[in-house]
C-alpha positions in Angstrom: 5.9 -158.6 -93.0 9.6 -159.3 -91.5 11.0 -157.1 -89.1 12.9 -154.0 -90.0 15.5 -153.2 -87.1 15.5 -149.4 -86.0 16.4 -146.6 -88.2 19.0 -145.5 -85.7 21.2 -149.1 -85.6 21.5 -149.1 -88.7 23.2 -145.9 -89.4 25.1 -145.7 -86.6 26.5 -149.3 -87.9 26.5 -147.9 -91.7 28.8 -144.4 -90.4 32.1 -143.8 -91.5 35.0 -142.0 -90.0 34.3 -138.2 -89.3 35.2 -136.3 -93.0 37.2 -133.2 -93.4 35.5 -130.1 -94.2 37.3 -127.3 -96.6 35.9 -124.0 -97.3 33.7 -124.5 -100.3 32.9 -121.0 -100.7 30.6 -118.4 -99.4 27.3 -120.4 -99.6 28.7 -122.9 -97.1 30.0 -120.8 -94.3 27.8 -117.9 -94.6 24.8 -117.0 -92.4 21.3 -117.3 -94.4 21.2 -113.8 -93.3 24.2 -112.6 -94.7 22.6 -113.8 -97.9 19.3 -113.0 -97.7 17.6 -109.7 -96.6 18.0 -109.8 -92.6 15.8 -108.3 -90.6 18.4 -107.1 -88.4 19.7 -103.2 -89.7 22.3 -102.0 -88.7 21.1 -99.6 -86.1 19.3 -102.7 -84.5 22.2 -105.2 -84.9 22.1 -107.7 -81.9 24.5 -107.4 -78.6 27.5 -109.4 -79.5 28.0 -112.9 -77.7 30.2 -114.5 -75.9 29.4 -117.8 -77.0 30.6 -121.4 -75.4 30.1 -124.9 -77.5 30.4 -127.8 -76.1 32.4 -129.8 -78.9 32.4 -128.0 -82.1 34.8 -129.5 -84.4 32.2 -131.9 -85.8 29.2 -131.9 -88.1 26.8 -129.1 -86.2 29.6 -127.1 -84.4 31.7 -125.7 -87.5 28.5 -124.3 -88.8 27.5 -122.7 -85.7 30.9 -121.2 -85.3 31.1 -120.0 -89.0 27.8 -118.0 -88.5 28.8 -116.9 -84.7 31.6 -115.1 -86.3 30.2 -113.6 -89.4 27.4 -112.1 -87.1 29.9 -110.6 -84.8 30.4 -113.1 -81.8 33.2 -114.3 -80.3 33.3 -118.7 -79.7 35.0 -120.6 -77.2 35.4 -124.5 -78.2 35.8 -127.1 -75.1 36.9 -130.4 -76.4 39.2 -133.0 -75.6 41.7 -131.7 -77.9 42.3 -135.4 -80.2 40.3 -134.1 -83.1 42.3 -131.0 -85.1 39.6 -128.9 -86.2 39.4 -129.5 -89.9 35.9 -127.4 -91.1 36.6 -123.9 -91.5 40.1 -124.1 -90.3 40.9 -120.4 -90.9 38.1 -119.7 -89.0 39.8 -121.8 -86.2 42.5 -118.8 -85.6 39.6 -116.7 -84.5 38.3 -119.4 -81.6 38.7 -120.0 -78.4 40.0 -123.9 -77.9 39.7 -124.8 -74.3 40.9 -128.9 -73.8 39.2 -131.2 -71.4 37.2 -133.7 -70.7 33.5 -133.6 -70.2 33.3 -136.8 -68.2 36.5 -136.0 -65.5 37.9 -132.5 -66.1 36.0 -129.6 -66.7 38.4 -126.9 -65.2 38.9 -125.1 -68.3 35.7 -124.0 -67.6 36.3 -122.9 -64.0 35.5 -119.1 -63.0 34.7 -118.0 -66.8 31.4 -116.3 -68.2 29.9 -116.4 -71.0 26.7 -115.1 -72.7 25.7 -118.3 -74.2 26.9 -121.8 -73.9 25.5 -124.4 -76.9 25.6 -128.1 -75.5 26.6 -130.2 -79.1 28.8 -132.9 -77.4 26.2 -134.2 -74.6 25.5 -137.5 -74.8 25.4 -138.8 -71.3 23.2 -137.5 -68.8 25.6 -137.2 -65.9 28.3 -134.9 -68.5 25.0 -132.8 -69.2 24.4 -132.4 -65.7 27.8 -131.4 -64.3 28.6 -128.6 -67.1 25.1 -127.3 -66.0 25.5 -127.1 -62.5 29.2 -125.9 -63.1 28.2 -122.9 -65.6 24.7 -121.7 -64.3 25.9 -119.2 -62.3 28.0 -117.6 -65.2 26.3 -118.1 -68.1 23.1 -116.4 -68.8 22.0 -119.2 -71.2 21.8 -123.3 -72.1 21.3 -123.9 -75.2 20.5 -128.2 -75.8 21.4 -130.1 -78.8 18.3 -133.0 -78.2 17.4 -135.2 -81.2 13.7 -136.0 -82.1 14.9 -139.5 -80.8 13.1 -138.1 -77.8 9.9 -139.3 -79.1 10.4 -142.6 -79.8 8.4 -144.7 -80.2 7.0 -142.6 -82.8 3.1 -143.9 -82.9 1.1 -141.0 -83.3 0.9 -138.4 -86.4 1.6 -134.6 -85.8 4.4 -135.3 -82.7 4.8 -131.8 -80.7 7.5 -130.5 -78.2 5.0 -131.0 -75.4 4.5 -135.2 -76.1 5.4 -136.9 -72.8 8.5 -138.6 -72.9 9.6 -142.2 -72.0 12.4 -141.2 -69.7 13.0 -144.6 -68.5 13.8 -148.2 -70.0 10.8 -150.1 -70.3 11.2 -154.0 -70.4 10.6 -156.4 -73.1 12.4 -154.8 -76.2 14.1 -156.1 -78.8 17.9 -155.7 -78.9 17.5 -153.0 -81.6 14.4 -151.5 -79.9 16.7 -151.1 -76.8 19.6 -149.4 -78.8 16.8 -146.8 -80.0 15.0 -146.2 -76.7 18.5 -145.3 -74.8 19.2 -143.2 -77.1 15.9 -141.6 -76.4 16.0 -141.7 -72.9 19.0 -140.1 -72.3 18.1 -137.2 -74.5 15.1 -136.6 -72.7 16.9 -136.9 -69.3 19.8 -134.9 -71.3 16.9 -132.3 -71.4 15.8 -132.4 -67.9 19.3 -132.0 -66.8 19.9 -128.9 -68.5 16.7 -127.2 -67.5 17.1 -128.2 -63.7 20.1 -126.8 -63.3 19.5 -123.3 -65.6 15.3 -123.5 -65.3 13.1 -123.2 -68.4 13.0 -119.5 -68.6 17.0 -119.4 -69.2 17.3 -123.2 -71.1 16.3 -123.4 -74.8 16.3 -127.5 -76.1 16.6 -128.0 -80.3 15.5 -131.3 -81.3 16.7 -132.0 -84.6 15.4 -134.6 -87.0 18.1 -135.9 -89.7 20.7 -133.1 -90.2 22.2 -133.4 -93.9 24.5 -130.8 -95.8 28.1 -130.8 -96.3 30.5 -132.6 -94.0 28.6 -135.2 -92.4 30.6 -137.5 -91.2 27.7 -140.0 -91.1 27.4 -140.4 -95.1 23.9 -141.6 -94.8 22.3 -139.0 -97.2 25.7 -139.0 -99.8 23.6 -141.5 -101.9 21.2 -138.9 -103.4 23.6 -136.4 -104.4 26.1 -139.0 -105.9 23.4 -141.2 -107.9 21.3 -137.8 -108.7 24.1 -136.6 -110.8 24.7 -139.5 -113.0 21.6 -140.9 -115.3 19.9 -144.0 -116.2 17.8 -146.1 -114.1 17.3 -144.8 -110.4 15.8 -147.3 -107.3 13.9 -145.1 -105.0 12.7 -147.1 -102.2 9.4 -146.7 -100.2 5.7 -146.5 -100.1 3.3 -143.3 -101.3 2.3 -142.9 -97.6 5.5 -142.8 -96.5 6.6 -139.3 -95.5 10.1 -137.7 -95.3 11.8 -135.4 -93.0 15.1 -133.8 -93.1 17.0 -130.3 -92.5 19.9 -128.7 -93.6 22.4 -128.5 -90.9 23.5 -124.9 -91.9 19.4 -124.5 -91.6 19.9 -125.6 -88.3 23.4 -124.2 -87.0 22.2 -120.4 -88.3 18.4 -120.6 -86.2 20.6 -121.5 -83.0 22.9 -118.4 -83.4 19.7 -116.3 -84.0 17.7 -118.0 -80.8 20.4 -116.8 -79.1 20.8 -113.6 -79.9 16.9 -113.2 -79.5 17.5 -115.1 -76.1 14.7 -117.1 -77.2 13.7 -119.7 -74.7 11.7 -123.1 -74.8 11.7 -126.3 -76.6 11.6 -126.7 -80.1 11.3 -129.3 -83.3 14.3 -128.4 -85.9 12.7 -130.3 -88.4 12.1 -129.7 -92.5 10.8 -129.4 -95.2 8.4 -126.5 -94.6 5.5 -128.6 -95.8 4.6 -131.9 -95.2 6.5 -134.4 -98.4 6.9 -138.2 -99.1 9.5 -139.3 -101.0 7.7 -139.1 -104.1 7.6 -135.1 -103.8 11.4 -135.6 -102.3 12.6 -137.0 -105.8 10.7 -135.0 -107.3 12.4 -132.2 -106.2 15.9 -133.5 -105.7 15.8 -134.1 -109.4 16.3 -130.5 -110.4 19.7 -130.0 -108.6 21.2 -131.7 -111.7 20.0 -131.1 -115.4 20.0 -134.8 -115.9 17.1 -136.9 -117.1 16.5 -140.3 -114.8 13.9 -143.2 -115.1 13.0 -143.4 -111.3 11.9 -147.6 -110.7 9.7 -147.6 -107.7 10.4 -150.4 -104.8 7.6 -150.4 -102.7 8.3 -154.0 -101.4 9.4 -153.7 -97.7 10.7 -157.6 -97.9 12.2 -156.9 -100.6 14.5 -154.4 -99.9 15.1 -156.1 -96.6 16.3 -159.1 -98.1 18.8 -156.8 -99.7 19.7 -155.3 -96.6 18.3 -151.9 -97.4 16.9 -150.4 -94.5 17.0 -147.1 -94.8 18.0 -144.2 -97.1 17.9 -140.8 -95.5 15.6 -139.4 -95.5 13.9 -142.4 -96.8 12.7 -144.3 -93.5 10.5 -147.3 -93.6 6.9 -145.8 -92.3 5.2 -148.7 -89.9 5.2 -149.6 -86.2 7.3 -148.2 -83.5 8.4 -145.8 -86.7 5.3 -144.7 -87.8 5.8 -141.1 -87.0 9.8 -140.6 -87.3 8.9 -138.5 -90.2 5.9 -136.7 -88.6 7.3 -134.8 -86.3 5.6 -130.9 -86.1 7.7 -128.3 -87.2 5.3 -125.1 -86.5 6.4 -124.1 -83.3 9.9 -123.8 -85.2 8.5 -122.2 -87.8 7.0 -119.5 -85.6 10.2 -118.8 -83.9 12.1 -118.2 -87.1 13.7 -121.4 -88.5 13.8 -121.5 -92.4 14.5 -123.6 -95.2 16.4 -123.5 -97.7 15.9 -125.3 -100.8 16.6 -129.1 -101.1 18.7 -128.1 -104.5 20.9 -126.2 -103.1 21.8 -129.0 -99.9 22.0 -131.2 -102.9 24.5 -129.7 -105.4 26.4 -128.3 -102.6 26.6 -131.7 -101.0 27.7 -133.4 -104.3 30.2 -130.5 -104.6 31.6 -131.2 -101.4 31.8 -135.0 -101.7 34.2 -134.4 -104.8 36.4 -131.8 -102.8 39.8 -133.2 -101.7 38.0 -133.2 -98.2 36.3 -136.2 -99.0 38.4 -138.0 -101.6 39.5 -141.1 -99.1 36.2 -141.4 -97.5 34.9 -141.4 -100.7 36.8 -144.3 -101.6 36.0 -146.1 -98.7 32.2 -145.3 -99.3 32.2 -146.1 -102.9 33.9 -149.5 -102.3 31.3 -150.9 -99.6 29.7 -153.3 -101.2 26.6 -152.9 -98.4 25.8 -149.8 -99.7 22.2 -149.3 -102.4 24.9 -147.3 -104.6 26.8 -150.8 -105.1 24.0 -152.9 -104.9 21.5 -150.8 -107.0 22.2 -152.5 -110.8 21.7 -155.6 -109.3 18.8 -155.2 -107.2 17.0 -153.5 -110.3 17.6 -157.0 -112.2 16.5 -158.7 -109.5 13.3 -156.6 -108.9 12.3 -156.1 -112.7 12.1 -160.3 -112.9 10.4 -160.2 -109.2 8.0 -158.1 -111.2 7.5 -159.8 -114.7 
């Protein structure tokens, strides 16, 4: 078997450019409860926050804000100010921009309370540490964007919050073994940060597994809703034991607004479906976003599709060694503390509908004209794989 390089290299190496986001319509901005039933009425509505996010103008933030405000909050943004906020930009008249700097200049966030402050932009342990110290005695709550990166390497089946971390660099790894284990490592010390300066019964950690929906800027799950839609032969990489995990970031964004208004401590797996799925049952179920017919063709050679540099396709993740258990991550904790799911169709189409928004036309060209990518490469690696076969 050759060596696949971690999941995480290559799509940091495989992102594009951060994409604009428009308003798409209700189903995008809305809260799942503005949709749905909620259990909320409106003689039990929850106090309304004061909420802080740490960043907010990229994939994760725009949702959160969007829900913040249809629930009744009011947001405050602290960024460095060299992004405009693009995703829900109306919504952007209602927020509270505050510009600085997480690694020198915090004083924006000087003498200033808040209910709630959601940590999206921390990806260094020291920037972590000083907006904790800075805000515990005025905020009432930390709320910690993590990553299930934490639990790499991923060895065992059924990974829960309470697996003990590697929070330092051990020796002897591969250069792409080390890019994946800082990553890792700094979450968890991310983590640690957070709850020393706030303590576990005011600090709530979200580990998210792959986030997809609309606007991210990463492009590594565009594939499925652009091929889905068209017919003919479809390559769908992987192996019948390998197992899938994904959530919708709205999923996601919507559970962190309701934690916090349920000031709902603790650690916790964001990670979907509901049930455990491969990407057989994936497909499967992708399928019906569009009323197109497709002849799925199988790969289930791991050389192969390394020879043609296909490594991944979210939330299709090669399932062996230091990877085993990226996709089996538990999700019941999460489930118990309200996170729900909404269908895979509807993250689909309204995925696909996003991509061919003007948001997305010049990224879109930009993607479509990679020649890397299994959308460009997919004709020929089906002729190439039917003689491999014959």
């Amino acid at each position: 078997m050759k060596t696949l390089n971690s999941r995480r290299t290559f799509i940091k190496k495989s992102a594009l450019a951060s994409l604009a986001i428009p308003m798409l319509g209700s189903t995008m901005i809305a809260c799942k409860s503005d949709r749905e039933k909620d259990t909320n009425s409106s003689k039990t509505s929850p106090k309304k926050l004061k909420i802080l996010i740490l960043g907010g103008t990229s994939f994760l933030g725009p949702h959160q804000i969007a829900c913040a405000l249809a629930r009744g909050h009011s947001v405050s943004t602290f960024t460095r100010g060299k992004t405009k906020p693009t995703v829900h930009e109306d919504l952007f008249d209602k927020v509270e921009m505050l510009i600085g700097d997480r690694a020198d200049n915090l004083k924006a966030l000087e003498n200033r309370k808040w209910d709630v402050v959601i940590d999206n932009s921390g990806r260094k342990v020291e920037w972590t540490k000083a907006t904790a110290n800075l805000l515990k005695d005025n905020v009432d709550m930390y709320m910690y964007t993590s990553s299930t990166g934490v639990y790499y390497p991923y060895l065992s089946d059924n990974i829960t919050e309470d697996k003990k971390l590697v929070l330092a660099m051990p020796k002897g790894l591969t250069e792409d073994e080390t890019y994946e284990q800082e990553y890792g490592v700094m979450k968890a010390n991310s983590e640690l940060a957070a709850i020393d300066a706030f303590g576990k019964e005011r600090t709530t950690v979200v580990r998210p597994t792959y986030m997809i929906g609309p606007g991210d800027k990463t492009n590594r799950f565009i594939h499925w809703p652009i091929r889905l839609s068209e017919s003919g032969e479809v390559l769908v990489p992987g192996q019948p034991e390998d197992l899938v995990q994904y959530i919708d970031v709205r999923d996601v964004a919507e559970w962190f607004i309701k934690l916090a208004e349920k000031k709902q401590y603790g650690t916790y797996n964001a990670v979907g479906p509901k049930e455990e799925q491969n990407m057989f049952g994936y497909i499967a179920d992708a399928e019906k976003s569009f009323n197109i017919r497709h002849t799925f063709i199988w790969v289930d050679n791991y050389d192969f599709l390394v020879e043609n540099k296909i490594y991944f396709s979210v939330p299709w993740i090669p399932s062996f060694g230091k990877n085993y258990g990226s996709a089996r991550v538990s999700n019941s904790k999460a489930i118990a503390s309200g996170l729900t799911f909404r269908p895979i169709i509807e993250t689909v189409k309204e995925t696909y509908n996003w991509w061919n928004s003007d948001a997305a036309n010049e990224q879109k060209k930009k993607y479509l004209s990679d020649q890397t990518t299994l959308l460009s490469k997919e004709k020929e690696m089906l002729k190439a794989w039917n003689t491999l076969k014959s």
